[in-house]
PADO-545061 format. One record per atom (N, C-alpha, C): residue in one letter; x, y, z. Coordinates in steps of 0.02 Angstrom, whole numbers, plus 50000, padded with zeros to 5 digits. Example, Ala and Ser with C-alpha at 12.3 -4.5 7.8 and 13.67 -1.06 7.14 Angstrom:
2
A506604971650390A506154977550390A506604983550390S506424988850354S506844994750357S506455000250394
end
This chain:
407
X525654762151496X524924763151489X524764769551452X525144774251474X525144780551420X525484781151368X525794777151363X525984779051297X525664774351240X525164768451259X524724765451215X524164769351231X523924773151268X523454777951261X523404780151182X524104783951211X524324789751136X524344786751080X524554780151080X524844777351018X523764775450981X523724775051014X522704771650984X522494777950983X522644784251013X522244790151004X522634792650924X523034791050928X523434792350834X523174789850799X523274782450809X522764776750751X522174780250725X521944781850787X521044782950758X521044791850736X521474794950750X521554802450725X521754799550667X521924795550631X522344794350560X521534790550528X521294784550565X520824782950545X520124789050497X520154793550547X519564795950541X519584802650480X520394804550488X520654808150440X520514805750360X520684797650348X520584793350296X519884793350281X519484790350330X518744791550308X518174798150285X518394804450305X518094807850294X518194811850224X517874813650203X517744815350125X518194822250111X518314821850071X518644829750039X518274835850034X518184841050048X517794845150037X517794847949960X517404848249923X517264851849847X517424858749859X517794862349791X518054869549799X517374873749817X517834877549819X517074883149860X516804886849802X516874885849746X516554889049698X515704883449684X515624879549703X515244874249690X514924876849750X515094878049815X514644879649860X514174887249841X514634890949794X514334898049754X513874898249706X513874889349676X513504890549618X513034887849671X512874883449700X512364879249721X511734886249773X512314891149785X511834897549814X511484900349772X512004901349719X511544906349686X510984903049625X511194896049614X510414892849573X509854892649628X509884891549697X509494892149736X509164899249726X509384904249729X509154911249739X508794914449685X509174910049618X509034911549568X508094907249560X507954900049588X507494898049602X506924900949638X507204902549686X506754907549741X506554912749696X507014918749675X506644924149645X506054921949571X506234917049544X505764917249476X505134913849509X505254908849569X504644905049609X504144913849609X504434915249652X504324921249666X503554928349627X503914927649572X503934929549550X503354927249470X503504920649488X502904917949450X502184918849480X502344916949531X501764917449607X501424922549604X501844929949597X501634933649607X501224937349545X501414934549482X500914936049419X500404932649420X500504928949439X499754922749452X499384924449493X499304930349541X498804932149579X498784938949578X499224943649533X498954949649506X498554949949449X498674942749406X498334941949349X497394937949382X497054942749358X496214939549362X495984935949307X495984927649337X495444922849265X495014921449289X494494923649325X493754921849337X493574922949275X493144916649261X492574919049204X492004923549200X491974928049119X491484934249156X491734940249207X492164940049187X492684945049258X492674950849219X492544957549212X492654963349186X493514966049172X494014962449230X494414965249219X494954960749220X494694953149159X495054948149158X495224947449063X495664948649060X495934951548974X496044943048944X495994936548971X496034931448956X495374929448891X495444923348856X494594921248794X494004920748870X494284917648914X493504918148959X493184923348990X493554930948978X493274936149040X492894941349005X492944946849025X492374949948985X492464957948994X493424957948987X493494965648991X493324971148932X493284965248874X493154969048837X492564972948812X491994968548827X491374972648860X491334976948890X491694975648925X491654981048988X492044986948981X492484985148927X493054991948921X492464999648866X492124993348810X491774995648770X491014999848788X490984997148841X490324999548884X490605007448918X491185007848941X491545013148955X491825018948915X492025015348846X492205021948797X491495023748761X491165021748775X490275023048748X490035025648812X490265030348856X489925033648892X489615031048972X489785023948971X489335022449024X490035019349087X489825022749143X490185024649203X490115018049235X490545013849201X490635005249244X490925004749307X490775002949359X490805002249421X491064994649460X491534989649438X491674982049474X491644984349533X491114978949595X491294978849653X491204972649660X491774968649726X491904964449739X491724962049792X491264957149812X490984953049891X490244959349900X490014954649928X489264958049941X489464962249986X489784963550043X489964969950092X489984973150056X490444973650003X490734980949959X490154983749922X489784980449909X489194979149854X488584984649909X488684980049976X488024985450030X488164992050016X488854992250029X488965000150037X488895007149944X488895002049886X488655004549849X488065005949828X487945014249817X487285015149792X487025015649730X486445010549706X486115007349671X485645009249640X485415015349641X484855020849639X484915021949560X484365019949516X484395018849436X485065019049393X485225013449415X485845012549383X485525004249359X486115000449343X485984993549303X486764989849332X486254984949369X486444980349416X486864972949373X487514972149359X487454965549332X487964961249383X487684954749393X488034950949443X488444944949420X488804943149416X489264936949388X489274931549445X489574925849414X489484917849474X488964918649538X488334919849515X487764921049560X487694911649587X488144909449565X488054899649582X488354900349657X488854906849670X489134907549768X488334909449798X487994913349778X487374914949850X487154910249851X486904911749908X486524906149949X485724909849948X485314905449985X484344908749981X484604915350019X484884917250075X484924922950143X485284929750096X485974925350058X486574932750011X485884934949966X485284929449929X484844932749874X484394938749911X484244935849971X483764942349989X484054948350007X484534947150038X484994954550039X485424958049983X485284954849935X485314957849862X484884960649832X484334956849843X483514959549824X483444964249841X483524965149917X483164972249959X483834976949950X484314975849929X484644981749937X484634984349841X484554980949798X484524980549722X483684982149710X483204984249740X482494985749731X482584992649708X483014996949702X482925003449679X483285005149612X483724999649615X484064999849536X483424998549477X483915001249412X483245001849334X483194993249326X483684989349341X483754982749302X484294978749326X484074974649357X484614967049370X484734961449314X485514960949285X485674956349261X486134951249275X485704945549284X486204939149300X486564935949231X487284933749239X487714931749196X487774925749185X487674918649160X487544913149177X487454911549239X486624912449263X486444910049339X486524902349356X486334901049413X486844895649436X486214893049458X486044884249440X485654880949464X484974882549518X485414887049559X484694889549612X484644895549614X484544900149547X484444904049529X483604907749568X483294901349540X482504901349562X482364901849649X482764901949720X482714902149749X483124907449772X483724909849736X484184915649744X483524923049717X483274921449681X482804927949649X482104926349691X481974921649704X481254920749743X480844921049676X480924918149615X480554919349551X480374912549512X479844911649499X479604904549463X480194904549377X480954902149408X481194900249348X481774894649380X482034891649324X482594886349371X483314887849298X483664886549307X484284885949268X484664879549267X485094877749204X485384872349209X485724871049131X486394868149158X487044871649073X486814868149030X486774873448957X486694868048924X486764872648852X487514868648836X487964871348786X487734871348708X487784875748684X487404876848622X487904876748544X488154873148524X488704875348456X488634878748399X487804880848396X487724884048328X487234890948351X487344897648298X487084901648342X486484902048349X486074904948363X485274907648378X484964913448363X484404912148323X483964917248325X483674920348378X483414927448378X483194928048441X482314926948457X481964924848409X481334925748431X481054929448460X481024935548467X480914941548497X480784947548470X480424949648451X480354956748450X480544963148485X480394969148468X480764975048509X481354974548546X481394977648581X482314981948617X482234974348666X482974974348667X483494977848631X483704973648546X483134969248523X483174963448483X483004971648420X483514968048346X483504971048306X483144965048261X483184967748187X482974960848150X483614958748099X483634950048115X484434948448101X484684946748150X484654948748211X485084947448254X485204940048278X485854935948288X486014931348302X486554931748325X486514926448412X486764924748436X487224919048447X487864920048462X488344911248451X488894909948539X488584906848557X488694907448613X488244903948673X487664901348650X487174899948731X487564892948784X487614895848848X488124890748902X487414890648956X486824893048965X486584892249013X485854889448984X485404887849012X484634886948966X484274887249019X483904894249022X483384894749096X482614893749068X482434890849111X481684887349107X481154893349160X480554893249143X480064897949168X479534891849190X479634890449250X479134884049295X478374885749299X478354892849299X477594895349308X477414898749236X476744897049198X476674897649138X476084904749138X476044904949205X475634912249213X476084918649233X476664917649232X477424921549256X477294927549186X477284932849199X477174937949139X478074937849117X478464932849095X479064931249087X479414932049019X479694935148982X479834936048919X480504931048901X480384928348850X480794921748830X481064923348752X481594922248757X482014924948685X482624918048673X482824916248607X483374912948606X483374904748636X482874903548606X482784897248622X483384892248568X483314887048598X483814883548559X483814879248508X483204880948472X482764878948425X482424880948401X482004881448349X481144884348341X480754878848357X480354883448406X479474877548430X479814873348498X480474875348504X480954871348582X480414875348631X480184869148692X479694870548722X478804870948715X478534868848652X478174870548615X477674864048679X477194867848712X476664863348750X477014860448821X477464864948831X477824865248911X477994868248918X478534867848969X478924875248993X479104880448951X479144887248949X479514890848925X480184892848942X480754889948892X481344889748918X481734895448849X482404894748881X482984899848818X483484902248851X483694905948817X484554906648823X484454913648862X483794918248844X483674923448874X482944925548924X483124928048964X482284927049019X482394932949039X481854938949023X481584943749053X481104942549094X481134944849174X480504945249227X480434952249243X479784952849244X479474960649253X479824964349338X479664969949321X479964971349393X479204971149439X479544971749530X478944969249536X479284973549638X478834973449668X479044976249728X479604976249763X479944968649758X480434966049764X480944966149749X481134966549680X481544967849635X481294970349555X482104972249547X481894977549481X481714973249419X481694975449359X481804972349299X482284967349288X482194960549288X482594954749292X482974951849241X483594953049205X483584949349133X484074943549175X483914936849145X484184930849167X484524929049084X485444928849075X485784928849007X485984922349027X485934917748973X486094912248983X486764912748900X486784917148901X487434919348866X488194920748867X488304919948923X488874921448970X489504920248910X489444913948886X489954912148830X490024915848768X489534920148739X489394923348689X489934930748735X489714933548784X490024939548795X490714938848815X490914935848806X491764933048850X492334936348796X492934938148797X493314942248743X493554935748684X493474929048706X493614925248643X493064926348592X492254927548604X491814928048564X491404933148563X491574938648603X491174944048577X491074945248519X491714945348467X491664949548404X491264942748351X490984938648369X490754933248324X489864935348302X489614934948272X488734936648251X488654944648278X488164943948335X487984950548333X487984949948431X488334946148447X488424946548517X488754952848554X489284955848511X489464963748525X488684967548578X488384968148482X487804972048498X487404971448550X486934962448546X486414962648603X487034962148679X487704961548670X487804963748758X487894969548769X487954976048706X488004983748725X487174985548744X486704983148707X485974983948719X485814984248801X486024975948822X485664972748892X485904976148918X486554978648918X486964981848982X486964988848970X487164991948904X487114998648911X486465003048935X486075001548944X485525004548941X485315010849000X485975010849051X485875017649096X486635021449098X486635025949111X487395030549125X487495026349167X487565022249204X487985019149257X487905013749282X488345008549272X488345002349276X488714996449313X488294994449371X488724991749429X489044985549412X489734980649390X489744975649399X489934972849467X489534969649498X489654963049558X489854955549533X490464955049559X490584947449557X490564946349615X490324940949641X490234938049701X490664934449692X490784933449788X491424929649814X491534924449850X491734918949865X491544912349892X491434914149976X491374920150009X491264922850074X490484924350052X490414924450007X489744928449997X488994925150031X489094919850027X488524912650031X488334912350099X488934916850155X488604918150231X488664909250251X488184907250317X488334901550332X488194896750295X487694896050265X487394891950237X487684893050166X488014888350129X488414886450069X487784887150025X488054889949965X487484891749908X487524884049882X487784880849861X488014875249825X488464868449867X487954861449850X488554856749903X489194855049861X489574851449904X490044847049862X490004845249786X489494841349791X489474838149731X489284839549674X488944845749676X488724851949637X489264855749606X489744856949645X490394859249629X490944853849584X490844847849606X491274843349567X491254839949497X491584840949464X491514837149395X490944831849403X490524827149338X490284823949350X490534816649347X491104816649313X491554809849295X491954809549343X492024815149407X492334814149467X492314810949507X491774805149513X491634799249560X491754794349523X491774794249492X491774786649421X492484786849433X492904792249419X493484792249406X493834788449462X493764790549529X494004790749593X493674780949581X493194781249585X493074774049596X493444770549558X493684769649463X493924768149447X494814766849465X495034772949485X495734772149531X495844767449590X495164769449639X495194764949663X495354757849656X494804754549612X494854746549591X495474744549554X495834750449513X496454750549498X496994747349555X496854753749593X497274752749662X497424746349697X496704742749704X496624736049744X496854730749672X496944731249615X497174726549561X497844725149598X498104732149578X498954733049590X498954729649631X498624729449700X498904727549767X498684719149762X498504718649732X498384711049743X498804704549706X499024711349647X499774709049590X500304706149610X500514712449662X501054714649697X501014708949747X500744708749769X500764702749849X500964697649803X500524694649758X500754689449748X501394689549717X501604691349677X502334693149679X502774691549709X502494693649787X503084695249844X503304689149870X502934682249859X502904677149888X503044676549974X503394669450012X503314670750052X503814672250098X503904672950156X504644679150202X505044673950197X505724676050171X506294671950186X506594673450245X506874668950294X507364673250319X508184671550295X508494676150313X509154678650304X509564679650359X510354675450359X510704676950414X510944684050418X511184689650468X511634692950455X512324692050410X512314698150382X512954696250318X513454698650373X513844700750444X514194703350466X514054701150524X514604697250542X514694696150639X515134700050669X515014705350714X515454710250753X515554706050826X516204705150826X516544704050888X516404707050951X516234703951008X516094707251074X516664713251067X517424708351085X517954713751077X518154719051066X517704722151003X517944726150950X517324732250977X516784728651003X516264732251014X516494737851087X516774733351121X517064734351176X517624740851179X518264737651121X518634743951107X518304751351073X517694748751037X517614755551004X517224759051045X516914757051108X516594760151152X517134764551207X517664761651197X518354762851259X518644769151225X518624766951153X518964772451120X518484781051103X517804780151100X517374784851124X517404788051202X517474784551267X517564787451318X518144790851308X518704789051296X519524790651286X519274798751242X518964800051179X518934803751154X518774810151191X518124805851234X517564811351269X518094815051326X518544810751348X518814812851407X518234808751448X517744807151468X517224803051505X517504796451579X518004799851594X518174796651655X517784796251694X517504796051720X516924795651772X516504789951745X516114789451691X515704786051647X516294778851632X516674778651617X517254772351598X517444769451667X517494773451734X517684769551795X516934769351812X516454769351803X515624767251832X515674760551792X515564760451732X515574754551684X516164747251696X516784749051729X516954745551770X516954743351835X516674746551858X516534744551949X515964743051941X515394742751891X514854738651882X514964733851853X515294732651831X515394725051801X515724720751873X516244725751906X516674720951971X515914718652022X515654722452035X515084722252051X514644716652057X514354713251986X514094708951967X514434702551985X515114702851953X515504695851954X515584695052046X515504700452086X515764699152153X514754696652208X514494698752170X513584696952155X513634689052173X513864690152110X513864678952076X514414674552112X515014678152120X515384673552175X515094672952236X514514678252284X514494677452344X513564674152348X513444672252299X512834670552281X512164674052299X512284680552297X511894686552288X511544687752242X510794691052249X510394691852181X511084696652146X510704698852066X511054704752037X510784711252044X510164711452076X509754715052095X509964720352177X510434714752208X510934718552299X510954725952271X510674729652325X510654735152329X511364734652349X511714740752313X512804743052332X512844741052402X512484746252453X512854745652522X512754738352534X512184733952552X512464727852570X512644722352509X512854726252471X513404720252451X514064723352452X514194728052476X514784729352503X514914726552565X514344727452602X514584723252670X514504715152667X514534712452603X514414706052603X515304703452583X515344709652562X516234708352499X516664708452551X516404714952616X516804716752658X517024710452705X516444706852720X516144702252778X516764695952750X516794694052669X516994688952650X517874689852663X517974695252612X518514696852611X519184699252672X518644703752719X519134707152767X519424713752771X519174716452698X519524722552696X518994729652699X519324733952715X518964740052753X518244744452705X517914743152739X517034746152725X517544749752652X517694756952704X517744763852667X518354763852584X518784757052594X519384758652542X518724750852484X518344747552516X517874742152476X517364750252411X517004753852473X516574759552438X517124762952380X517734765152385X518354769452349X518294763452276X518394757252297X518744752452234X517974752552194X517404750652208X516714747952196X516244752652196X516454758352230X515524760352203X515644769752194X516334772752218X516664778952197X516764779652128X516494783952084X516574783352023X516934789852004X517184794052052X517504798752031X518294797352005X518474800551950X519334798751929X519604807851895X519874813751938X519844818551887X520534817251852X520904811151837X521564811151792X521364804351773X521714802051737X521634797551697X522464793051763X522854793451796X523174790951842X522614787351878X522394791951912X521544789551950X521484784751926X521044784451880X520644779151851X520774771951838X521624773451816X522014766451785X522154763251873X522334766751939X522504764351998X522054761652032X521134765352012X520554761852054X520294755252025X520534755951932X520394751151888X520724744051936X521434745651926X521954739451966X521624736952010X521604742852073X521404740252133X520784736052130X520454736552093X519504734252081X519924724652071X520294726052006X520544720251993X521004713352030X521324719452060X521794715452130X521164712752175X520764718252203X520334714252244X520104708652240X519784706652156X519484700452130X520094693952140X520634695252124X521124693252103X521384687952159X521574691852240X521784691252294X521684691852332X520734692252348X520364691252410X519724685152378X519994682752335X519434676152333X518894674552370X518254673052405X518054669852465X518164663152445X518474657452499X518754650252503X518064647752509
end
């Protein structure tokens, strides 16, 4: 018995030797570290230029065609003491006291961020908004509304006096603000046409509002695209953005920040989203349900299929025997047999399979004759600490069946 132990514990030590794979030199485990590491650091490292680098549009200190450092650099070697602050907190704590206020993506406040801009910006010479954002007119509390509207050829300014020279033209208009109230003492420059507006609104690329208790001197630039470093140097856009903005020793830029808007969101969803962004999505959609309706039919209908492989009780049996054997699991291998003696001694004495151990021990005992305590040892003791044990309680389990029959 032991020595076919040994002889199947070889087999399958040879078996398992054959099946398992070769290990690859260890220089392959060196390269596979260090392209990893080498991955990590440039990930890294890309990541980390991508959020030291600033592309907000209109950003003072974004060197990209959309930002507007170069204004801003030029506003600085000409004497005037430029100031970026970032999020309206930072913004409270700066003082505002005749200086020249300009605010960028004014499309984040909300009606609550405008009035606490107002009241804290009432002592500055002049507020300038940078392409204002749809609710401009409720952010300023001022009879005007805004809304994009891209211009390809440049503009005259229609305007007289400062900061308008004669000649001057603009190439650049991205915003077009409208003046809703026609009694608004509102100054209108840069329309996008001659006679544009002529017997309605007064609209343009540029909107001066008077100052007024509330707030200071208002210029509303619907120019934003004209001052950006791809097109400053084009017409005379340099000039009228050194004019609007230079005009005090010291000059605050605020960009507002998507915290800025407080609870109430300046702008919904859909305001924010492309406009071909629902069309699109819907179109995928109906895409989606094509495919799926392709595909099914395609699939026709379920075949079934026999198993390609019949495994032998037998085999199932040994490879379970040969796992205990591995484990050492004596205890677990003599339970699994005295439950099986168990059952078959169940069905000979016509007992549910369900007999609670003790009385069907005293049923085996009752039939058979043989003693309570050596019936509990063969049938329901599952202890074996040698493998001697196990093979002698195994026997005995078997002798019992064997040579106490009930007649």
């Amino acid at each position: 018995m032991t020595t076919s132990a040994e002889s199947a514990r070889a087999d399958h030590a040879r078996a398992d030797q054959g099946s398992r794979p070769v290990a690859g030199p260890r220089y392959r485990r060196w390269l596979l570290w260090a392209a990893l590491v080498l991955a990590l650091a440039l990930l890294s490292a890309v990541l980390g230029g991508l959020a030291a680098r600033n592309g907000e549009p209109l950003d003072p200190e974004n060197p990209d065609a959309n930002g507007a450092q170069a204004l801003a650099r030029v506003l600085s070697e000409r004497g005037v003491e430029v100031e970026v602050v970032r999020g309206l907190d930072a913004l409270l704590d700066t003082d505002l006291d005749g200086v020249t206020l300009v605010a960028a993506r004014s499309e984040l406040l909300s009606a609550d961020a405008g009035q606490v801009l107002r009241d804290h910006a009432s002592g500055a010479a002049s507020l300038v908004l940078l392409d204002p954002g749809p609710g401009v007119g409720e952010l300023l509390d001022a009879p005007v509304e805004a809304r994009a509207f891209t211009l390809g050829t440049p503009m005259d300014a229609g305007c007289q006096g400062a900061p308008w020279r004669e000649g001057d033209r603009v190439d650049g208009g991205s915003t077009l603000v409208e003046v809703t109230d026609r009694s608004a003492q509102a100054r209108v420059c840069l329309p996008p046409s001659a006679g544009f507006g002529a017997g309605g609104r007064q609209a343009g690329h540029w909107v001066e509002l008077p100052a007024t208790q509330e707030r200071p001197r208002t210029l509303l630039l619907g120019i934003g695209e004209a001052l950006t470093n791809g097109r400053i140097t084009e017409d005379a856009n340099a000039a009228v953005g050194l004019r609007a903005l230079g005009g005090e020793s010291r000059l605050v830029w605020y960009v507002a920040q998507p915290l800025d808007a407080g609870e109430a969101p300046a702008r919904t969803l859909t305001d924010v989203l492309p406009e071909a962004f629902v069309p699109s999505v819907g179109v995928l959609l109906l895409a989606a349900v094509a495919w799926s309706l392709v595909r099914a039919r395609r699939l026709g209908r379920v075949v079934p299929e026999p198993l390609p492989v019949v495994i032998r009780s037998v085999e199932t049996t040994q490879s379970r025997a040969r796992l205990y054997q591995d484990a050492a699991d004596r205890r677990r291998a003599l339970a699994s047999l005295q439950l099986a003696a168990r059952r078959r001694w169940a069905e000979r004495l016509g007992l549910p399979a369900t007999t609670a151990v003790p009385d069907l021990l005293d049923a085996v005992a009752a039939a058979t004759g043989v003693d309570q305590r050596e019936l509990t040892r063969v049938l329901a003791d599952a202890d074996a600490d040698d493998d001697e044990t196990l093979v002698r309680t195994a026997r005995a389990a078997r002798s019992l069946e064997e040579g106490n029959l009930p007649r």
